[in-house]
Every structure is written in structure tokens, then in C-alpha cells.
C-alpha positions as CSV (number, residue, x, y, z in Angstrom):
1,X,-26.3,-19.7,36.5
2,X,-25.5,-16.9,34.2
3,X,-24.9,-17.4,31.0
4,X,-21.5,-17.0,29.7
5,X,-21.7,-13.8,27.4
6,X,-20.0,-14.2,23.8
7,X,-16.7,-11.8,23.6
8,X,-17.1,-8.7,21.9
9,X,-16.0,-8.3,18.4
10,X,-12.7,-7.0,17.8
11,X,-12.1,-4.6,15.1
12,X,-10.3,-5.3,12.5
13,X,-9.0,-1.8,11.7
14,X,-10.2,0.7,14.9
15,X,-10.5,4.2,13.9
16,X,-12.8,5.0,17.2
17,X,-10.1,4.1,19.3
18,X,-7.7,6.6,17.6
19,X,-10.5,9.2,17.3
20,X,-11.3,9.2,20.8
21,X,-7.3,9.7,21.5
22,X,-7.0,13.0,19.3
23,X,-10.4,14.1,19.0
24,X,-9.4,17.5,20.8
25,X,-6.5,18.1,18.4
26,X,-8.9,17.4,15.4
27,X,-11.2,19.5,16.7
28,X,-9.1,22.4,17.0
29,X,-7.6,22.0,13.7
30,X,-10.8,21.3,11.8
31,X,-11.8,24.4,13.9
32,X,-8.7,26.7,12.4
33,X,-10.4,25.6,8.8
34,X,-13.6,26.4,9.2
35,X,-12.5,30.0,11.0
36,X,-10.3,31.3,8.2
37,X,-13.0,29.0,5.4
38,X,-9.9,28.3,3.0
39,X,-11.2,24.8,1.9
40,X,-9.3,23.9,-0.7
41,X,-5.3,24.5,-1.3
42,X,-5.4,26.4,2.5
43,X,-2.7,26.7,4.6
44,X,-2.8,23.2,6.1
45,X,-2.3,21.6,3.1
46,X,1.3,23.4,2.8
47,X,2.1,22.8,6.5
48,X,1.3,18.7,6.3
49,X,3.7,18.9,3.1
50,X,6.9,20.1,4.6
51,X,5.6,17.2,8.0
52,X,5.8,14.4,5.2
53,X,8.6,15.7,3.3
54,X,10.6,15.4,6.5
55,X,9.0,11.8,7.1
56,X,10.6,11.3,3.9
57,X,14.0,12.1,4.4
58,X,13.8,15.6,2.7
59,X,12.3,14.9,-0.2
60,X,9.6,17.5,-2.0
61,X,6.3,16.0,-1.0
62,X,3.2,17.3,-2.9
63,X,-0.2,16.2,-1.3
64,X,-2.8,15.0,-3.6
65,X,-6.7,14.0,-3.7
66,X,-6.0,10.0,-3.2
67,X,-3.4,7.6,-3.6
68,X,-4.5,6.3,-7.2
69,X,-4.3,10.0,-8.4
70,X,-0.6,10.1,-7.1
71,X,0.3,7.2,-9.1
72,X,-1.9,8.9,-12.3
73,X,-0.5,12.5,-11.8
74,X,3.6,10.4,-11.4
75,X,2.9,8.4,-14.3
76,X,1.6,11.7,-16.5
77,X,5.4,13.6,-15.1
78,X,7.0,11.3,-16.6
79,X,5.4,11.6,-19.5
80,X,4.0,7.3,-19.6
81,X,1.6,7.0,-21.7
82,X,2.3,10.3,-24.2
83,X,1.1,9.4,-27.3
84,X,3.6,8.1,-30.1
85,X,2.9,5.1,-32.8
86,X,3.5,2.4,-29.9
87,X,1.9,2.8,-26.6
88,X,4.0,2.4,-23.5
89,X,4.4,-0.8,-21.2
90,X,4.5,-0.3,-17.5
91,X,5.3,-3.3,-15.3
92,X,3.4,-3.9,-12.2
93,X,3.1,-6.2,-9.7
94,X,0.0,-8.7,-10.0
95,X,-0.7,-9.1,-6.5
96,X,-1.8,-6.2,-5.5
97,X,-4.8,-3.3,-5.3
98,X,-6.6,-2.7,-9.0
99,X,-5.7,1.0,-8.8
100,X,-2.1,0.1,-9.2
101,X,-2.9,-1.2,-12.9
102,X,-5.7,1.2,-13.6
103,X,-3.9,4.3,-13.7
104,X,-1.5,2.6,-15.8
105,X,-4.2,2.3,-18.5
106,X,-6.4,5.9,-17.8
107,X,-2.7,7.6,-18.7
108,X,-2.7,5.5,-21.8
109,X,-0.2,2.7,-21.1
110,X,-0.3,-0.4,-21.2
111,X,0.1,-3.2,-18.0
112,X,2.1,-5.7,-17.7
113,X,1.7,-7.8,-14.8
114,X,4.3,-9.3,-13.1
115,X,5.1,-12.0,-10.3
116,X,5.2,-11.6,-6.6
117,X,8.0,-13.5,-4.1
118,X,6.2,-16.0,-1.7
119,X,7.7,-15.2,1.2
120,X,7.4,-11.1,1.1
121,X,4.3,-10.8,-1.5
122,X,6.7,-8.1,-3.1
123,X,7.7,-7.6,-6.8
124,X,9.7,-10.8,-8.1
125,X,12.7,-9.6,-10.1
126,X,13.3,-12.1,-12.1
127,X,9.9,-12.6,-13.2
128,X,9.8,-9.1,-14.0
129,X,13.1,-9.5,-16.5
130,X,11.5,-12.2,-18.0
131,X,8.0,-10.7,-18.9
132,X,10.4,-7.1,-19.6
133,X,12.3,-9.3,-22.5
134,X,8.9,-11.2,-23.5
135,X,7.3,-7.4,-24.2
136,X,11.0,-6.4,-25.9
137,X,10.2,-9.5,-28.3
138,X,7.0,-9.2,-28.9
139,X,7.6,-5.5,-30.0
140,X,4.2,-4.1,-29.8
141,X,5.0,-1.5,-26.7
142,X,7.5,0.2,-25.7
143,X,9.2,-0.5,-22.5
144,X,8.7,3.1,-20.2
145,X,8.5,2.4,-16.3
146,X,8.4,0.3,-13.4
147,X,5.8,0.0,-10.4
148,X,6.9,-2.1,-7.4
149,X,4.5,-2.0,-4.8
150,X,5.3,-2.1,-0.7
151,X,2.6,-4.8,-0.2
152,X,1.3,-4.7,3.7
153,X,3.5,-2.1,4.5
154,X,7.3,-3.6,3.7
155,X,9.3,-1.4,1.2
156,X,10.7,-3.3,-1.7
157,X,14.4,-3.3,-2.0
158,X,14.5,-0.4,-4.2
159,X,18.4,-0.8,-4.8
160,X,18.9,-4.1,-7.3
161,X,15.3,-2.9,-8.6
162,X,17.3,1.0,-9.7
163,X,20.2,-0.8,-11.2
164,X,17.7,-3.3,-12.7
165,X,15.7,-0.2,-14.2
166,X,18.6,2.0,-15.1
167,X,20.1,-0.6,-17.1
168,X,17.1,-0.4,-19.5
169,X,16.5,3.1,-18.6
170,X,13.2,2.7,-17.8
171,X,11.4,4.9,-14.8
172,X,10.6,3.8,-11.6
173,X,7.5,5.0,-9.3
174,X,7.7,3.2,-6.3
175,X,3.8,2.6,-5.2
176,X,3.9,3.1,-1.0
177,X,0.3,3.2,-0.7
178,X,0.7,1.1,2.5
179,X,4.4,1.6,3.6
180,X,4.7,5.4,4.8
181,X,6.9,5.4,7.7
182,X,8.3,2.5,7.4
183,X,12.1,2.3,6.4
184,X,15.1,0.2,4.3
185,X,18.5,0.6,6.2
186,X,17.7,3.7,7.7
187,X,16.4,5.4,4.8
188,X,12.7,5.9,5.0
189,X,9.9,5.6,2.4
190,X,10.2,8.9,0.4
191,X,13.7,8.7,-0.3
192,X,14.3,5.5,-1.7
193,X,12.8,5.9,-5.0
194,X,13.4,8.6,-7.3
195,X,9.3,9.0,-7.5
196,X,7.1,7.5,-4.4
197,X,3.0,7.8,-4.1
198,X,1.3,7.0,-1.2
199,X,-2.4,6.8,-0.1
200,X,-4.1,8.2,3.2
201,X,-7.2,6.5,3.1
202,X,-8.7,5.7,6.4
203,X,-7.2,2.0,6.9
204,X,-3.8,3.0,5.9
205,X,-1.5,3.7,8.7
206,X,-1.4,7.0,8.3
207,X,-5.5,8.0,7.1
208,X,-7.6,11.0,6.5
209,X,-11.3,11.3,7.2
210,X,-11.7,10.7,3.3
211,X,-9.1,10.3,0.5
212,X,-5.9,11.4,0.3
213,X,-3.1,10.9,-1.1
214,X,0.3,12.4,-1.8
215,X,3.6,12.3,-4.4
216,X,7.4,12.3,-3.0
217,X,10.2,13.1,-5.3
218,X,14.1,13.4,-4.3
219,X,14.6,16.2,-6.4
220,X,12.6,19.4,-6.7
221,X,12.1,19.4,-10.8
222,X,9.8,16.4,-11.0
223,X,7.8,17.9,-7.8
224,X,7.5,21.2,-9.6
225,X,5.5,19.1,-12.5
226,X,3.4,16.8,-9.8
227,X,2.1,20.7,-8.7
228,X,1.8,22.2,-11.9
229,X,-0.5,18.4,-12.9
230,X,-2.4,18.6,-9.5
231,X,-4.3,22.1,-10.4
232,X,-5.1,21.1,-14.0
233,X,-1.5,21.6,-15.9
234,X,-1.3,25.7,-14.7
235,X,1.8,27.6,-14.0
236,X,2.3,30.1,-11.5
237,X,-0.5,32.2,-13.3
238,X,-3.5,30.1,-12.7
239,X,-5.0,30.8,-16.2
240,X,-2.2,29.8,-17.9
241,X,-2.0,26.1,-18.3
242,X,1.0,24.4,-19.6
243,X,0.5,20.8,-19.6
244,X,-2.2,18.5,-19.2
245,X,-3.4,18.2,-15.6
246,X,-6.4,17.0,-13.5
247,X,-8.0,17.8,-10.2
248,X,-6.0,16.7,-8.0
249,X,-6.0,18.7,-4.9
250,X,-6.1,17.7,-1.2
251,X,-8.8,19.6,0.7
252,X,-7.5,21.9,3.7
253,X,-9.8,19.8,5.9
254,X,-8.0,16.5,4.8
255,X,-4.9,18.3,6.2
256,X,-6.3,19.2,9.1
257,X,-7.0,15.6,10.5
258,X,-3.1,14.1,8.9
259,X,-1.5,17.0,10.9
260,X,-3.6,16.2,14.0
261,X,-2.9,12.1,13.8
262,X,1.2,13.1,12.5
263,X,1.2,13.8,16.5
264,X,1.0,10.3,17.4
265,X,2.2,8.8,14.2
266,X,5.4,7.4,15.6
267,X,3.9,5.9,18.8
268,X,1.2,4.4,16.2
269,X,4.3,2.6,14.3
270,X,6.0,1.6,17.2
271,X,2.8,0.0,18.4
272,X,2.1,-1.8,15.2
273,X,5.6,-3.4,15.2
274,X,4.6,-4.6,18.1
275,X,1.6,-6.1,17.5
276,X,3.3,-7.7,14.8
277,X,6.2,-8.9,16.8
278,X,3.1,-10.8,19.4
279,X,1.6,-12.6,16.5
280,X,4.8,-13.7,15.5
281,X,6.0,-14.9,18.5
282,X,2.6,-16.4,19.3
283,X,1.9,-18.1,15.7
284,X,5.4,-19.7,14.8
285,X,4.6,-22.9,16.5
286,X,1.5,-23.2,14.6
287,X,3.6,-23.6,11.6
288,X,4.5,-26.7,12.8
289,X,2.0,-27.8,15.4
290,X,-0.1,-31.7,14.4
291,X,-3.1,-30.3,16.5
292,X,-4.5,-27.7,13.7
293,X,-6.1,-28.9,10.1
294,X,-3.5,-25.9,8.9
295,X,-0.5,-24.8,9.0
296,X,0.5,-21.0,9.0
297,X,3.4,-19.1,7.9
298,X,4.1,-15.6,9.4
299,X,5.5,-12.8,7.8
300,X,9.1,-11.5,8.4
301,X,11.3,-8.8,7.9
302,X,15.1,-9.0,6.9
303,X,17.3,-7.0,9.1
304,X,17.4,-3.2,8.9
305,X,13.9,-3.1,7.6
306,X,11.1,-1.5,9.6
307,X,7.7,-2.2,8.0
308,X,4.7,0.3,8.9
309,X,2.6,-3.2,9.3
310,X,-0.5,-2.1,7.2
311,X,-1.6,-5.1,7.3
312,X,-1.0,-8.3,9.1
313,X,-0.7,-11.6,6.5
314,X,-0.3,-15.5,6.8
315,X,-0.3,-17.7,3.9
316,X,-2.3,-20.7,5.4
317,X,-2.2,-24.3,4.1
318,X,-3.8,-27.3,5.0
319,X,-2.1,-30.2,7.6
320,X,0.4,-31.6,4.8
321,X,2.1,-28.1,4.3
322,X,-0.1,-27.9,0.6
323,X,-2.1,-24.8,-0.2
324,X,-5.2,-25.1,0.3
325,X,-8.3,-22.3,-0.6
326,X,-10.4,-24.6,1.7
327,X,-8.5,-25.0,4.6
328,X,-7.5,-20.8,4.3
329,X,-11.4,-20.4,4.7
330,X,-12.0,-22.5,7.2
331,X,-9.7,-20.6,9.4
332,X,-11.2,-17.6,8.5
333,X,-14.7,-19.0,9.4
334,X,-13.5,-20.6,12.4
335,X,-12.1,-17.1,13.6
336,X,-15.0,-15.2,12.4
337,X,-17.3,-17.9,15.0
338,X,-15.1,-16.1,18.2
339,X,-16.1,-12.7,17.3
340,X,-12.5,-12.0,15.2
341,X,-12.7,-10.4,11.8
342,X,-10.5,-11.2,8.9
343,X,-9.6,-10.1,5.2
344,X,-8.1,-11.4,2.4
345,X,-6.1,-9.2,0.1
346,X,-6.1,-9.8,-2.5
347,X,-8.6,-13.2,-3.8
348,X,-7.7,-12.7,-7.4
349,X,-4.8,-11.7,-9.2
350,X,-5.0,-8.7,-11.8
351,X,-4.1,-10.8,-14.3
352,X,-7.2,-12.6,-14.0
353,X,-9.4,-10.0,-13.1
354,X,-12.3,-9.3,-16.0
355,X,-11.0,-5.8,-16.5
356,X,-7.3,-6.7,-17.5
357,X,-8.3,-10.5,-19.1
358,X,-6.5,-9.0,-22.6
359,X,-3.6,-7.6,-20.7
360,X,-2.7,-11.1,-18.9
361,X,-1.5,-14.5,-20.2
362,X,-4.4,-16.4,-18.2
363,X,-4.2,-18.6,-15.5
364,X,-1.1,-20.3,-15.0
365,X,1.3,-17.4,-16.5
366,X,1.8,-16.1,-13.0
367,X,2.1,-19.2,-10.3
368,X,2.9,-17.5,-7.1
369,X,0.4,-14.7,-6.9
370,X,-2.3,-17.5,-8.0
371,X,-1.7,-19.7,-5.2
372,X,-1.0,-16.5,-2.6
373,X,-4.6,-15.6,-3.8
374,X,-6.0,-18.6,-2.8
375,X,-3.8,-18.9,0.3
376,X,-3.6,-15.2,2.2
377,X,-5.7,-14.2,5.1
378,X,-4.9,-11.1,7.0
379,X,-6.0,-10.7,10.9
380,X,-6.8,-7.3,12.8
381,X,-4.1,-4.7,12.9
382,X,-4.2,-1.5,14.6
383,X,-1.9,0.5,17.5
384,X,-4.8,-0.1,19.9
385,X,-5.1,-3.7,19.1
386,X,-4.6,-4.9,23.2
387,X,-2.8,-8.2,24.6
388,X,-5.7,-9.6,25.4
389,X,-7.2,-9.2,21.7
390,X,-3.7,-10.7,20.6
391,X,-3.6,-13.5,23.0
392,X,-7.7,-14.4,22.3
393,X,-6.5,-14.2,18.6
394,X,-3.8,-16.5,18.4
395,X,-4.9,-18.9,20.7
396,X,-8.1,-19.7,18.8
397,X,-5.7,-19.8,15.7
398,X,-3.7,-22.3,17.7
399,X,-7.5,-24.6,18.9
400,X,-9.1,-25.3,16.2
């Protein structure tokens, strides 16, 4: 008899897939770089602005070196973090990538960390009114901005969060370093913030070949600052600087590849909505199934919201319903066993992370990220994930 072989691995993110696909477009376009040898600030980098400024619904789109630069160089336009006897507070999610708090502190803020919502892992509004008041009492920063952040790729109801922010005139920079070209009611990501960064590493939905990264504003004045910061704070005369800036600029050969995979970036979305749509369908009777040691809980969407599905996350908890770190990585071992790779983003909250321990109120102060830390797993999620990768998935989630 022949042995039965083991199936292959799938990949949990599968760039070869996609390279294969366009690898004559980025060819020629990393061919058109190299020809005319403009490497940095060339004529690509222009062309793949006005392609995302029309992702974003017309608004001004500057590109930039990586997403953690766009939310450093937004932060610095809006002058965060200037200088003055009190330092400025910037509220942040907790659960969520470090660089979302970091630049908060490299532009000489302050964090302050905020609850998530179970059931969408996005910003919690009324945690973030109470921790808003608890900085107001305390007195010791001053109150200056606002970064939600479209966790996995849904955008964060930016509406109740502007009238939230207005009220107390405080700025909002909405961090869509997973969520470009997905949409809220039509609008899309780009146009539903006054100020929106975004990341094109190579996981993201829409990657580079390296780091990338780019700012979206609604209105041209702010963008004409994000430029002026990119190239170190000049004007129109190089030599002349103005402001404080950085290095910030996207190389032309960064461009090349996000205008060569913008050609398929809408069959890409509509293939990862429907990859999420199979899991979905396939992993809702596991919520409730007595043949499993856990239970899972899928993510949704509320009506009129596309999500760019940048990652695909189930809170798991044990047979009782109760959450469980054990039983999450048992799953993921279990899974791992059948040749499936998974993640967990994120395993600790940045309220409890070494870095921000004096910024935080310590365990406890922040409930729901702290159990979603112990209780997230995300599975494989890509446009060329196949149905036979989804059904092999699913059913070894539903036979333990």
C-alpha cells in the first residue's frame, strides 16, 4: 500500500501566488525604473498617488516610507506633540499593532490607551469618554487627538466618533493600516476621516515588496504639510526648510510594484469577501456545536460596510462559552497538526506591554482587550486561498 502523503501546508498569507499572477506587469514597471534610474520621488510615485487618491474618494493622497511614518508625519501636521508646559494626550486603541502608540510618543505625546468592542475589536466609545474625562481630571496633559484603528480591515464608524471629537475639539487621524479599500455606506477609506494613514507592507491587502505607506487628507491644506514633512520640512525650494520634517519618502520602485498589483486590486477584495463569507458560513454551527472542546465566534459586518478582510479573526472559548487562553491554543495546535497555519494578533495589550507599563493603569483597567488577547486566533487569508483550502480548514476546525 502507499502511504497516505500529509497535505501540503497552506499559506497563511501567499504572496507567490500573487507574484506569479502579475509578475509580467512588475517586471515591466520595475523595468521603466530602472531605464529612466529615478529612484527616489520618480514618476511612479506621483502616478500611484492620484490611483489612491481616487481609491479614496478624491482625497489628496501623499505616499510615504511605511505606515508608522504616516501616522508620525499626520500626528507632526497637526502639530501633536509641539512643545508647551503640558504635553499632549492622544487616545488610542489598546488592541492593536505597537506602532500605533509609538509614534504617539517619538512626536512627543503622550498615549492613552483605550478599550476595544468585543464583537468588532474596534475603538469602544464609551471607554474612550471615560479615560478622555479621567486625563481632563487628572490635568497633567492636554487633551489633542484621536486614533481609532480599522482592526482586520473593518473601518470604524467614523461618524459618532467626529461628533464625539468635535465636541472637545480634539483631532482625529483615522489609523487604516489594514482597511484600504474597504468602505462605510459607500464612502471608502480615504474619505471618511478628515486625516487617514495607511500601511503597504507585504501582508496588507494592498503590499509593496518592502515598506510603504501613505497619508489621505479630504482637503488639500493638510496634504500640502504631509509633503512639505515627508522631504524633511522643505518648501518648494528644496534648501529652504520650513518646518520640522523627516525622511519620509516612498521609493519609485515601491511604486512600481502598488501600481502593478492596483490592476487586480478589486478582484483581490472581491475574493477576500469571499473567503470571508465561506468561513462564515462554514464556522457558525461551530459556535454552537457539543462535538468541539470550543466554541468559535465569527466576525461580522453591519450592513453597508465592506471590510478589505486583512485578516480573518475568531474569538475562541472553551465548551461552556468561557474564554479560555488554553482552549484558543489548542485549536491553534490542533490546526497547525493538519498543515494549517495560524496567528494571533495581538497576545498582549499595549497597556501591558513593557514599553508603555507607565502609560497604562495595569491589568484589569482595560477588560475587553485583556480577554480578546487571550482569546483571538486568526486563520489564512488571501484572494488565492481555494475551496478546497477553505473546506480542509473548517472542517478540521469543526473535528477536533
Amino acid at each position: 500500500m502507499t502511504p497516505t502523503q500529509p497535505s501540503p501546508r497552506i499559506p497563511f498569507v501567499d504572496l507567490a501566488t500573487q507574484s506569479r499572477r502579475l509578475r509580467p506587469e512588475i517586471d515591466r514597471r520595475i523595468g521603466e525604473v530602472l531605464d529612466h534610474g529615478r529612484y527616489v520621488m520618480g514618476p511612479e510615485v506621483g502616478e500611484l498617488e492620484k490611483e489612491l487618491g481616487r481609491w479614496g474618494g478624491g482625497a489628496s493622497a501623499v505616499a510615504v516610507s511605511s505606515g508608522s511614518d504616516a501616522l508620525l508625519i499626520a500626528l507632526l501636521a497637526l502639530g501633536v506633540g509641539g512643545g508647551g508646559n503640558q504635553r499632549d494626550a492622544v487616545f488610542v486603541p489598546t488592541f492593536t499593532f505597537t506602532a500605533t502608540a509609538e509614534v504617539v510618543l517619538l512626536a512627543g505625546a503622550v498615549p492613552v490607551f483605550v478599550d476595544v468592542r468585543e464583537e468588532d475589536f474596534l475603538i469602544d466609545l464609551e471607554s474612550l469618554d471615560r479615560e478622555y474625562e479621567a486625563v481632563r481630571a487628572a490635568g497633567v496633559a492636554t487633551p489633542k487627538a484621536v486614533i481609532p484603528v480599522d482592526l482586520f480591515g473593518l473601518p470604524v464608524a467614523e461618524q459618532p466618533l467626529a461628533e464625539w471629537a468635535a465636541a472637545r475639539e480634539l483631532e482625529v487621524i483615522a489609523d487604516a493600516a489594514q482597511s484600504f479599500g474597504a468602505s462605510r455606506d459607500g464612502s471608502p477609506v480615504g474619505s471618511l476621516a478628515p486625516i487617514t494613514t495607511t500601511s503597504f507592507y507585504p501582508a496588507k491587502p494592498l503590499g509593496c515588496y518592502g515598506d510603504g505607506g501613505a497619508v489621505l487628507c479630504t482637503e488639500p491644506e493638510p496634504a500640502a504639510v504631509v509633503r512639505s514633512i515627508r522631504e524633511h520640512g522643505q518648501s518648494a525650494d528644496r534648501y529652504d526648510i520650513v518646518r520640522l520634517g523627516v525622511n519620509g519618502r516612498l521609493d519609485s520602485l515601491q511604486a512600481a510594484v502598488l501600481l502593478a498589483k492596483l490592476t487586480v486590486f478589486e478582484q483581490e477584495l472581491a475574493a477576500r469577501r469571499a473567503v470571508a463569507a465561506g468561513y462564515g458560513e462554514r464556522l457558525r454551527a461551530v459556535s454552537s456545536s457539543t462535538a468541539t472542546p470550543w466554541r468559535v465566534s465569527t466576525p461580522e459586518t453591519d450592513a453597508g460596510v465592506e471590510s478589505s478582510w486583512a485578516q480573518y479573526t475568531l474569538r475562541v472559548d472553551d465548551a461552556a462559552g468561557r474564554p479560555s487562553a488554553d482552549t484558543r491554543d489548542a485549536l491553534r495546535a490542533h490546526l497547525d497538526r493538519a498543515g494549517i497555519p495560524t496567528a494571533v494578533y495581538y497576545p498582549r495589550p499595549m497597556h501591558l506591554q513593557p514599553a508603555y507599563e507607565s502609560y497604562g493603569l495595569g491589568a484589569g483597567s482595560l477588560p475587553v482587550s485583556e480577554s480578546l488577547a487571550d482569546r483571538v486566533v486568526s486563520l489564512p487569508m488571501h484572494p488565492y486561498l481555494d475551496q478546497g483550502a477553505l473546506d480542509r480548514i473548517c472542517e478540521r476546525i469543526a473535528n477536533p
